[in-house]
PyMOL CGO cylinders between C-alpha atoms (Angstrom):
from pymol import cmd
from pymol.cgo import CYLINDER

trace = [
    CYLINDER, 71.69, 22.63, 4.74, 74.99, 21.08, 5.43, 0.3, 1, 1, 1, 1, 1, 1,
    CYLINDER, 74.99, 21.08, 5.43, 78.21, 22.32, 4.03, 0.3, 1, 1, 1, 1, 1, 1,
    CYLINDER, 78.21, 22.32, 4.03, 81.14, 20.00, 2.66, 0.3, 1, 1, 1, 1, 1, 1,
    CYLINDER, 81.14, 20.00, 2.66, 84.31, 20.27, 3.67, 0.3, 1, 1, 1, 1, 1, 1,
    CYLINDER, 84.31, 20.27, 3.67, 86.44, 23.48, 2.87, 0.3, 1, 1, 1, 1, 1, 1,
    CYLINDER, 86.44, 23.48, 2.87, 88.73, 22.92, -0.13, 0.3, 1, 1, 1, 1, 1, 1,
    CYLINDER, 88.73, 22.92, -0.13, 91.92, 21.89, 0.16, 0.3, 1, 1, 1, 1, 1, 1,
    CYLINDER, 91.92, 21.89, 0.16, 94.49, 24.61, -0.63, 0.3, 1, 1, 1, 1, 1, 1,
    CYLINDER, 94.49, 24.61, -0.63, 96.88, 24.50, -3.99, 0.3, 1, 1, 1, 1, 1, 1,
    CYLINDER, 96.88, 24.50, -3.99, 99.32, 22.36, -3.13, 0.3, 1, 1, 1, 1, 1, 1,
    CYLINDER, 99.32, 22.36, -3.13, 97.50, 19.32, -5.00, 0.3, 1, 1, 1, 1, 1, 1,
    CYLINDER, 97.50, 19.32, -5.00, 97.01, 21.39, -8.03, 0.3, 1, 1, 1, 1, 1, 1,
    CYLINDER, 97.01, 21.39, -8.03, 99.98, 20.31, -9.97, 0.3, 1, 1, 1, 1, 1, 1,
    CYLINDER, 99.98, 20.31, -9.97, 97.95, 16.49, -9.40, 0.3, 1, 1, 1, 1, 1, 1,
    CYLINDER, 97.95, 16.49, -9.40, 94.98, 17.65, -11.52, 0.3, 1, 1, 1, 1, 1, 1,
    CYLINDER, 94.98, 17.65, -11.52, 94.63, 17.10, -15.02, 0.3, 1, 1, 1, 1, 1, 1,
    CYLINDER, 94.63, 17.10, -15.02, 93.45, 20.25, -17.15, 0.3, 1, 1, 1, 1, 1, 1,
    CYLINDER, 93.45, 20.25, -17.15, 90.34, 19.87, -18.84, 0.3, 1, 1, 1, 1, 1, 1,
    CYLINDER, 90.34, 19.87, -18.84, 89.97, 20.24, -22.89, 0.3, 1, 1, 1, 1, 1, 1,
    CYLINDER, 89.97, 20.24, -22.89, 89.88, 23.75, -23.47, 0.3, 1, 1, 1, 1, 1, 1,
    CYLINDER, 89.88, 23.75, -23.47, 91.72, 24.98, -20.09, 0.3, 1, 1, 1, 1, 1, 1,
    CYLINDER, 91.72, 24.98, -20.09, 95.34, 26.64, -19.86, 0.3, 1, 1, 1, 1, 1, 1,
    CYLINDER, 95.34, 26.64, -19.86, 97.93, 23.72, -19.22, 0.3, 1, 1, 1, 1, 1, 1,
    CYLINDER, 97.93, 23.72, -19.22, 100.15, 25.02, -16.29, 0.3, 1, 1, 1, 1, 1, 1,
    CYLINDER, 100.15, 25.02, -16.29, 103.55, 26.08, -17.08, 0.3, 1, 1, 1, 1, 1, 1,
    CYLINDER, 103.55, 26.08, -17.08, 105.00, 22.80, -15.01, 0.3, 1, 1, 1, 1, 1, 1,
    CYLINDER, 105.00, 22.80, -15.01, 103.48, 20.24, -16.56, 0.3, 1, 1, 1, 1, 1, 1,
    CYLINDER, 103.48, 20.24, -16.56, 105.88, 18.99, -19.66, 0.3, 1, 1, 1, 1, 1, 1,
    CYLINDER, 105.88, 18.99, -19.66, 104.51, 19.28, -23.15, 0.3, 1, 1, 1, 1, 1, 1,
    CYLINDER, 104.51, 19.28, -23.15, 105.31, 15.63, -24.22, 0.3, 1, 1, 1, 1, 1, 1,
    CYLINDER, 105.31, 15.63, -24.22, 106.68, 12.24, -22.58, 0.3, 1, 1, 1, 1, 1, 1,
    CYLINDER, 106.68, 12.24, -22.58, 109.56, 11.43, -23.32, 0.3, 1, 1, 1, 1, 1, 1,
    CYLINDER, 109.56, 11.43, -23.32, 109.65, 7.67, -25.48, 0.3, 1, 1, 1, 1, 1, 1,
    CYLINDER, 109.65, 7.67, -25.48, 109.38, 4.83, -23.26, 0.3, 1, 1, 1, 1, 1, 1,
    CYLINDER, 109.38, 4.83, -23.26, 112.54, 2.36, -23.17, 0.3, 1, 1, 1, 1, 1, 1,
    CYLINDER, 112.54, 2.36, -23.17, 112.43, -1.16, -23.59, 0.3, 1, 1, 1, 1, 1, 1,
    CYLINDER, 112.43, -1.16, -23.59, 113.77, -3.30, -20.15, 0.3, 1, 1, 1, 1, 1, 1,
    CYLINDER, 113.77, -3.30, -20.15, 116.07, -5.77, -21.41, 0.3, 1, 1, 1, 1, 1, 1,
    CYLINDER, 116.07, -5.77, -21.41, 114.93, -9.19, -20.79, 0.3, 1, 1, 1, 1, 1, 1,
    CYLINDER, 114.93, -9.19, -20.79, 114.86, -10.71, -17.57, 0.3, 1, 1, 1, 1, 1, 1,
    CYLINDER, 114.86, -10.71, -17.57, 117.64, -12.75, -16.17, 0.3, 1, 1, 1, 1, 1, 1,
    CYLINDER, 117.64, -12.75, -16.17, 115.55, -15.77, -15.00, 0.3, 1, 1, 1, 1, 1, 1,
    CYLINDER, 115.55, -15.77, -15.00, 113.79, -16.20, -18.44, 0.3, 1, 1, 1, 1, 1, 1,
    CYLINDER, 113.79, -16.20, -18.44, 113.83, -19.60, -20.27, 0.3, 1, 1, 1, 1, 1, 1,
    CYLINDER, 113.83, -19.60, -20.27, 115.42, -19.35, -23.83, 0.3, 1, 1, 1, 1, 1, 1,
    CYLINDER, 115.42, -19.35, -23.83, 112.18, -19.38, -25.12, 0.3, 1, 1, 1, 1, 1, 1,
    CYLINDER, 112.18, -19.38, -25.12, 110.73, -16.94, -23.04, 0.3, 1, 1, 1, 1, 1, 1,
    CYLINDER, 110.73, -16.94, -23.04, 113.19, -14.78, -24.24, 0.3, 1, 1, 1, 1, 1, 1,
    CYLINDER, 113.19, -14.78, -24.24, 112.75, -15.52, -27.80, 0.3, 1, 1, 1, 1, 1, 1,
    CYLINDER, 112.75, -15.52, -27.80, 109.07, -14.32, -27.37, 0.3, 1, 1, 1, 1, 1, 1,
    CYLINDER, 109.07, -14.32, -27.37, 110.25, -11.27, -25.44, 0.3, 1, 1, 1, 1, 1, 1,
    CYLINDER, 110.25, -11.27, -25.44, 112.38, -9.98, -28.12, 0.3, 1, 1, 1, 1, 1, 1,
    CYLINDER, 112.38, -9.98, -28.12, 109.72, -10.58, -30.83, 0.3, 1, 1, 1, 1, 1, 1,
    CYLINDER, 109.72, -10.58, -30.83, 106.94, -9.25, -28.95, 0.3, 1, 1, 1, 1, 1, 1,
    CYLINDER, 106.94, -9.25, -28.95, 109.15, -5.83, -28.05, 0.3, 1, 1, 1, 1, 1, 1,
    CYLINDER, 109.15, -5.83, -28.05, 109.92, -5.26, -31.19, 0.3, 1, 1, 1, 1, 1, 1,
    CYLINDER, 109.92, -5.26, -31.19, 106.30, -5.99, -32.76, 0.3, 1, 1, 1, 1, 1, 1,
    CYLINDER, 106.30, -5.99, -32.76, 104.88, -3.50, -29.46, 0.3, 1, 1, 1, 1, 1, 1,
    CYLINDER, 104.88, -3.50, -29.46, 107.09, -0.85, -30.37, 0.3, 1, 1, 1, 1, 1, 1,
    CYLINDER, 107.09, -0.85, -30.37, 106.64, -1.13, -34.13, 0.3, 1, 1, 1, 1, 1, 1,
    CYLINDER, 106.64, -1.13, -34.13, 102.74, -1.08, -33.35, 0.3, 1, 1, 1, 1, 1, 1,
    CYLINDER, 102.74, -1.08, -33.35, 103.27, 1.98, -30.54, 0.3, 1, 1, 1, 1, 1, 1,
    CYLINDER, 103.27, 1.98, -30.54, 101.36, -0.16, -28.12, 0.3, 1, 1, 1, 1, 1, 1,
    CYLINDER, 101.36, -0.16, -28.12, 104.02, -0.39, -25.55, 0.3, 1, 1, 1, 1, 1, 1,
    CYLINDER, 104.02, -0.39, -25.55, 104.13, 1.69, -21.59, 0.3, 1, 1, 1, 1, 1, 1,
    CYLINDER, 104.13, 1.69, -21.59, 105.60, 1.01, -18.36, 0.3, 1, 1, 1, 1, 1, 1,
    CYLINDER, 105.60, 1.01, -18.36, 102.41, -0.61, -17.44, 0.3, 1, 1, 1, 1, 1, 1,
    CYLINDER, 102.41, -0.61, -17.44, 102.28, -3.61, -20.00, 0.3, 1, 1, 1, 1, 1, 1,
    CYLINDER, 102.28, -3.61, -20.00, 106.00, -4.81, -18.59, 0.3, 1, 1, 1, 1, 1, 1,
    CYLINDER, 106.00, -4.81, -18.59, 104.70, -6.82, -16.15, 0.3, 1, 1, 1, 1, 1, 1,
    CYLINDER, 104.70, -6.82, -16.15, 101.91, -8.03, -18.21, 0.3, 1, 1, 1, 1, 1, 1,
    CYLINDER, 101.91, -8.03, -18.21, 104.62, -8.97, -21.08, 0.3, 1, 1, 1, 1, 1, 1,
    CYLINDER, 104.62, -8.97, -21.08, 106.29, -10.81, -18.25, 0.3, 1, 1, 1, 1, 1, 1,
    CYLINDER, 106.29, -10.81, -18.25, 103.43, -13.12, -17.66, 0.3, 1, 1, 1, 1, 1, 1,
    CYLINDER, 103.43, -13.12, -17.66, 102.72, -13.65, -21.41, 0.3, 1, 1, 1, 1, 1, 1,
    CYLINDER, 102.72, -13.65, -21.41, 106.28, -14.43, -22.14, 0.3, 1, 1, 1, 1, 1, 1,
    CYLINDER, 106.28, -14.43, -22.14, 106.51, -17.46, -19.35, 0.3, 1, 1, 1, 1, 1, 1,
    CYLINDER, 106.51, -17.46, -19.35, 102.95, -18.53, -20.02, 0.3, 1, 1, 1, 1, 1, 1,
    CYLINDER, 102.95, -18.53, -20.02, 104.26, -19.06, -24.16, 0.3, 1, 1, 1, 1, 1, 1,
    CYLINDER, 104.26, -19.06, -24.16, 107.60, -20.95, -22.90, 0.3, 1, 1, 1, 1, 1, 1,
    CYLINDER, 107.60, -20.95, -22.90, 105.27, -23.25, -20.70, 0.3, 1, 1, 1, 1, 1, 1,
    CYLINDER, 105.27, -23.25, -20.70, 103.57, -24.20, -23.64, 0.3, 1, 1, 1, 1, 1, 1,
    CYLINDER, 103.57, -24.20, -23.64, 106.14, -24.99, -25.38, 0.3, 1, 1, 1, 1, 1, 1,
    CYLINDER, 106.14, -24.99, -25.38, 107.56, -26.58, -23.03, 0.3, 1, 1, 1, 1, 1, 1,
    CYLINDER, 107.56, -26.58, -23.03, 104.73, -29.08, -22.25, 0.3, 1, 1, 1, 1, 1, 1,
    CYLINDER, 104.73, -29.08, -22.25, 103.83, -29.25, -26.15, 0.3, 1, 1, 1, 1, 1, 1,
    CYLINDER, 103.83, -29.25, -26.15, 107.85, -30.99, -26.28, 0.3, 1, 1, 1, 1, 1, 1,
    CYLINDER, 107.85, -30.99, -26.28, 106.39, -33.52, -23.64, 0.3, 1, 1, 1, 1, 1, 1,
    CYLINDER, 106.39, -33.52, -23.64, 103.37, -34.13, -25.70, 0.3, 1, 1, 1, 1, 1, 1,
    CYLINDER, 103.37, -34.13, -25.70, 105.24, -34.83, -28.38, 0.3, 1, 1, 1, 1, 1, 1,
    CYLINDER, 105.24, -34.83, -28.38, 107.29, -37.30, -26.91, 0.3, 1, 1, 1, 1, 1, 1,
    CYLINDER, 107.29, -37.30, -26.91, 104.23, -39.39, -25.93, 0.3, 1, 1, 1, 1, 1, 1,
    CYLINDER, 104.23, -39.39, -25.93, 103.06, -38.99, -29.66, 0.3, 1, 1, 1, 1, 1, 1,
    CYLINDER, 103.06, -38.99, -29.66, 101.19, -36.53, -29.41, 0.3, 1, 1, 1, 1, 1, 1,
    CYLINDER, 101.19, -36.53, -29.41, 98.48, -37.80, -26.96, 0.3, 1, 1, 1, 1, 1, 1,
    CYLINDER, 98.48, -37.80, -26.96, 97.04, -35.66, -24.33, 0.3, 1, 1, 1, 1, 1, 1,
    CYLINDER, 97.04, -35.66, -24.33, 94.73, -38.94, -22.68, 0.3, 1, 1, 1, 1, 1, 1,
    CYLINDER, 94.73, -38.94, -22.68, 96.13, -42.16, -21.42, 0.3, 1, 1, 1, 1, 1, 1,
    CYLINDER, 96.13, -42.16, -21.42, 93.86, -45.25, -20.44, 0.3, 1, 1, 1, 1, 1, 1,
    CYLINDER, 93.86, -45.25, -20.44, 93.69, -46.68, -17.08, 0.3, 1, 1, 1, 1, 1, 1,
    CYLINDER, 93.69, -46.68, -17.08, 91.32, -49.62, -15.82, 0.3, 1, 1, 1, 1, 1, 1,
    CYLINDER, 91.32, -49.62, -15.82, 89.71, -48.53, -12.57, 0.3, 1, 1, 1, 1, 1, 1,
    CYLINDER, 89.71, -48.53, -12.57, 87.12, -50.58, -10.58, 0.3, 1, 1, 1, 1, 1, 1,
    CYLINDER, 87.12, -50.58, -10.58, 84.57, -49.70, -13.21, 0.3, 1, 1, 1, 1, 1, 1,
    CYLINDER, 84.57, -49.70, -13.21, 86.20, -50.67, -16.76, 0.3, 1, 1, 1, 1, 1, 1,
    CYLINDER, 86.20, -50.67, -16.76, 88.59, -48.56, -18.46, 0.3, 1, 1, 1, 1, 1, 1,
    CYLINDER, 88.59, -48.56, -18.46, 88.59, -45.15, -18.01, 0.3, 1, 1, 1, 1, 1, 1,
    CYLINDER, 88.59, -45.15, -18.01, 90.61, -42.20, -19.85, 0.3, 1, 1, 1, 1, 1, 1,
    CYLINDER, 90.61, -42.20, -19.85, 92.03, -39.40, -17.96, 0.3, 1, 1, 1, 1, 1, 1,
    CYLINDER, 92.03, -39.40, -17.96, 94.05, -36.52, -19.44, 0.3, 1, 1, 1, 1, 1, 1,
    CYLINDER, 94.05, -36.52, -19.44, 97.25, -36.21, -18.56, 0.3, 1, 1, 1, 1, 1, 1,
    CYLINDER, 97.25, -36.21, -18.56, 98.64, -33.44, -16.50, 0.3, 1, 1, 1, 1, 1, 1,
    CYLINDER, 98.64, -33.44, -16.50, 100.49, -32.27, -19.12, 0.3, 1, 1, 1, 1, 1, 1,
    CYLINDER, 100.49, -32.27, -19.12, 97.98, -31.75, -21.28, 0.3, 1, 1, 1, 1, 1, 1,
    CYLINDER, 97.98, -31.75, -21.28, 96.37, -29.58, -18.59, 0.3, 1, 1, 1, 1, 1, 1,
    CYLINDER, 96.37, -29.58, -18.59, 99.13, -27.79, -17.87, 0.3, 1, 1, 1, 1, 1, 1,
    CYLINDER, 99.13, -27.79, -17.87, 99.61, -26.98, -21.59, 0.3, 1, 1, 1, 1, 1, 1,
    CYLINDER, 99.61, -26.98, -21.59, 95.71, -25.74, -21.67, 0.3, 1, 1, 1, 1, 1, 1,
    CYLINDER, 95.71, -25.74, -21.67, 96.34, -23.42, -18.69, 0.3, 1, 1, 1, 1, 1, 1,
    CYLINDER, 96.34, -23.42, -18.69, 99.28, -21.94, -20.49, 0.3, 1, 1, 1, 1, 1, 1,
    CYLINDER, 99.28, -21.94, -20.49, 97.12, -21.14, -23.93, 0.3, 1, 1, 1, 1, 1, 1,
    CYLINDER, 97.12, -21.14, -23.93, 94.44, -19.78, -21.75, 0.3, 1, 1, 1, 1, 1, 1,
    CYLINDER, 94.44, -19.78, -21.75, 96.68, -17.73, -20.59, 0.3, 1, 1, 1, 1, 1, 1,
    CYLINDER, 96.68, -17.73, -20.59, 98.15, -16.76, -23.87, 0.3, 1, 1, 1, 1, 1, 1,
    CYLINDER, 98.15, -16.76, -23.87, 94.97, -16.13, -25.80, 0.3, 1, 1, 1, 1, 1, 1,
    CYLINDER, 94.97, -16.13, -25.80, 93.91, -13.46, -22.33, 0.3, 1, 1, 1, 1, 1, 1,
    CYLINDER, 93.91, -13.46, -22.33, 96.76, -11.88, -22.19, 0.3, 1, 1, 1, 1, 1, 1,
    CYLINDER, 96.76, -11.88, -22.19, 97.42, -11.47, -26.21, 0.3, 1, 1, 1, 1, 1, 1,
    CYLINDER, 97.42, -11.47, -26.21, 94.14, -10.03, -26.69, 0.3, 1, 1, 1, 1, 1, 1,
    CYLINDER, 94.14, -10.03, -26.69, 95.58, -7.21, -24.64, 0.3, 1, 1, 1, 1, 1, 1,
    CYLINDER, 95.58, -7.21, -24.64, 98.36, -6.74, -26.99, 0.3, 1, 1, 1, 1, 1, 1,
    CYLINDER, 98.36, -6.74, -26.99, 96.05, -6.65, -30.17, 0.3, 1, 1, 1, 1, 1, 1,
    CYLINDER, 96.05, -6.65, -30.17, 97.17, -10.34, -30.88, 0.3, 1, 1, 1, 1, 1, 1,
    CYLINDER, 97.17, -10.34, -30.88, 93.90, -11.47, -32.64, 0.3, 1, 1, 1, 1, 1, 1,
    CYLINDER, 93.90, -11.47, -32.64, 91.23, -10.20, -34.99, 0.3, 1, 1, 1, 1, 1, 1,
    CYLINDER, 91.23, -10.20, -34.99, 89.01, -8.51, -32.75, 0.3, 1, 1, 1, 1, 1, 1,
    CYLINDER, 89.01, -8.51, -32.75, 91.37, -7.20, -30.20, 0.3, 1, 1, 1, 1, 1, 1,
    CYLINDER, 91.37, -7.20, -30.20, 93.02, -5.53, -33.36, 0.3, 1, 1, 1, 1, 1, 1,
    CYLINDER, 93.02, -5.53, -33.36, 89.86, -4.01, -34.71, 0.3, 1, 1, 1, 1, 1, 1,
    CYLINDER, 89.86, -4.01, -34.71, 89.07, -2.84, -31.15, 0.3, 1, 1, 1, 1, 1, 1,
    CYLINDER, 89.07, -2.84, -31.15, 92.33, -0.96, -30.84, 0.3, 1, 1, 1, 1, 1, 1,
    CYLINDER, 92.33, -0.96, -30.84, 92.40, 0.01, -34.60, 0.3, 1, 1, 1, 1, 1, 1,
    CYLINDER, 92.40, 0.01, -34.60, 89.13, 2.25, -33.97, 0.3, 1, 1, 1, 1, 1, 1,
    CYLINDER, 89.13, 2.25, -33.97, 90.44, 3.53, -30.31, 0.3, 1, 1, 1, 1, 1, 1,
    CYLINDER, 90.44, 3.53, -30.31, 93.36, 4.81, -32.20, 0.3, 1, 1, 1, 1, 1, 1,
    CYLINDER, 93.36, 4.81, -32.20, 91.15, 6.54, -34.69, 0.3, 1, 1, 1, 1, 1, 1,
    CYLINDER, 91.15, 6.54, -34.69, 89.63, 8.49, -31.66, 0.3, 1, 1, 1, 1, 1, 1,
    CYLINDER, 89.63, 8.49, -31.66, 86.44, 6.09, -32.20, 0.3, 1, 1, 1, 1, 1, 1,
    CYLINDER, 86.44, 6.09, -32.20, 84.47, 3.79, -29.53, 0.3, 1, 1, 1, 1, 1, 1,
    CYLINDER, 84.47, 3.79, -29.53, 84.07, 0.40, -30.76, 0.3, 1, 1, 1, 1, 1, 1,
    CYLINDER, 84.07, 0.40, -30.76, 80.18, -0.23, -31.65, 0.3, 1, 1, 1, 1, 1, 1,
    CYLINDER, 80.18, -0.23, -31.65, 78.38, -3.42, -31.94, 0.3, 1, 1, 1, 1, 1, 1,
    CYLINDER, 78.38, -3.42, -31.94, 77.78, -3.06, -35.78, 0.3, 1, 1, 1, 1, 1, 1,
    CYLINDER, 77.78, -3.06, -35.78, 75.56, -5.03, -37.74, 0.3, 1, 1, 1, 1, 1, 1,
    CYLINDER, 75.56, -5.03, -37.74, 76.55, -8.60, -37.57, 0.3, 1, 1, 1, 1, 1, 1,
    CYLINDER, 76.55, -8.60, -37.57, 74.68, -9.74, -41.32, 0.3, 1, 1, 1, 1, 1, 1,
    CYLINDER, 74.68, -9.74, -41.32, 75.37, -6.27, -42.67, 0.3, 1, 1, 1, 1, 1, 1,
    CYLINDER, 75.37, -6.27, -42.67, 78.78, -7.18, -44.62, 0.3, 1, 1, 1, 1, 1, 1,
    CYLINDER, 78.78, -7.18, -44.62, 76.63, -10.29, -46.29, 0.3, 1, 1, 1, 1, 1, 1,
    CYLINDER, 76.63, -10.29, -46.29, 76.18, -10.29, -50.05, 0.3, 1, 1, 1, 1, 1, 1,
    CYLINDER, 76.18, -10.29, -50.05, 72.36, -11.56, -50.66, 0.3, 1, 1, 1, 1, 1, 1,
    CYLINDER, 72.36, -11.56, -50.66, 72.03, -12.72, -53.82, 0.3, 1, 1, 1, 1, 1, 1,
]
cmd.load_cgo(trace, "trace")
């Protein structure tokens, strides 16, 4: 029977997480110290920085906010600035995402590319927002993860009065 290899000696141990139940070694700190919200980034638009300051201060009233959603906030900040950005150029064309053209086969209607561009920016709104608890279910989800609880399928007629 074949061995593994031989263990590696302490000098990862401060790298391993105690289990529930186990001693917590003396150099490992109690808490974390509160995580600080980066000020806004130079290059923003003023509305990306409209939505940064809003969304920092609904993240940290919610206690949703680490080091790893920065860059993540980032992205969500530019992708809401691009839409409103291209919803101001929809507007000045009325309002109309499709223009008509007359191609070798009759008239044909094509969207315009700042309609797609707009759509690419709420797709990328409604992705990332979920991940900040910014609609119903994403809300629930992280409701019951905050309760200690894993989010179950439930009964989807159960809450139905039948009369």
């Amino acid at each position: 029977m074949a061995q593994g290899r031989k263990p590696a000696p302490k000098k990862y141990a401060a790298a391993v997480v105690p289990l529930r139940g186990e001693d917590v070694p003396a150099d490992v700190p109690a808490e974390r110290e509160p995580f600080k919200v980066p000020a806004c980034p130079d290059h923003f638009s003023d509305d990306a920085r409209e939505v940064w300051v809003f969304m920092c201060e609904h993240l940290d009233r919610v206690g949703l906010w680490g080091a790893a959603d920065v860059f993540k906030l980032m992205v969500f900040c530019v992708a809401v600035a691009d839409w409103h950005y291209y919803r101001r150029i929809m507007n000045d064309m009325d309002g109309r995402g499709i223009y008509e053209t007359r191609g070798r086969n009759g008239w044909q209607r094509k969207n315009r590319p700042e309609y797609g561009r707009m759509k690419d920016a709420e797709e990328r709104i409604m992705r990332i927002g979920s991940d900040f608890g910014l609609d119903p279910v994403a809300r629930q989800r992280l409701r019951l993860m905050a309760a200690g609880g894993e989010p179950e399928q439930g009964d989807l007629l159960g809450s139905l009065d039948t009369a």
